[in-house]
C-alpha positions in Angstrom: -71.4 45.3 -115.6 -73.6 42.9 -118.0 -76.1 42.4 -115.3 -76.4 45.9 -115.0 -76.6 46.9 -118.6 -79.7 44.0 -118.8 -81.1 45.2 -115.7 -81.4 48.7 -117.5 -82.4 47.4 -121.0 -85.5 45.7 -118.9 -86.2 48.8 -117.0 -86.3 50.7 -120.4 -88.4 47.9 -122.0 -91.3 48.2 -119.5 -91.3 51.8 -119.4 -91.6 51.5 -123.1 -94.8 49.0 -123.1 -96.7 50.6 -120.1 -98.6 52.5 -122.4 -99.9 49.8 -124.7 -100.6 47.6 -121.6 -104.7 48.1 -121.6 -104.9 46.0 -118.2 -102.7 43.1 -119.8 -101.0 41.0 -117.1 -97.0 41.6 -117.1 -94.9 39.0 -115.5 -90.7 39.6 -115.5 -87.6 37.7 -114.6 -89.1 34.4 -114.9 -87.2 31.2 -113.9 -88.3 28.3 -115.4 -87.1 24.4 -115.9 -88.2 21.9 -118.3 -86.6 18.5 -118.3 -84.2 19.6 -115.9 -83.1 22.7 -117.9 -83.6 26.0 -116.6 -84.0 29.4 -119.0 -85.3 33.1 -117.8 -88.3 34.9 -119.7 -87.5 38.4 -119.1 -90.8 39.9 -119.9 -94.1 37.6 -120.7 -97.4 39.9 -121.5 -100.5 37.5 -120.8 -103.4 39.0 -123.2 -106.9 37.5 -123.4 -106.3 35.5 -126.7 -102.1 35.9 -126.7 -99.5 35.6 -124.4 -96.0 37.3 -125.9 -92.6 36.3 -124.7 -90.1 39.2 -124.7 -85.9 38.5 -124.5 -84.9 42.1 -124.4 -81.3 43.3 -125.1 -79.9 46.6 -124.2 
């Protein structure tokens, strides 16, 4: 059920930014490691000058 409830919050987050977008790059569900440690990025927003990380929460 949490899985689902964060799948939704996500859906509802994008659908939310599209319009601000302006041709910025979107990247979701991210899996990364650092020093053997692994964390998810659920929404990163690549800009020409920023780049926003995004943990959303339903």
């Amino acid at each position: 059920m949490n899985l689902e409830k964060g799948f939704q919050g996500e859906v509802r987050f994008d659908e939310r930014i599209a319009p601000i977008l302006n041709g910025r790059l979107v990247l979701n569900d991210l899996l990364l490691e650092h020093h053997n440690t692994q964390f998810q990025i659920d929404s990163l927003v690549i800009s020409l000058k920023t780049n926003y990380l995004f943990e959303v929460k339903l």
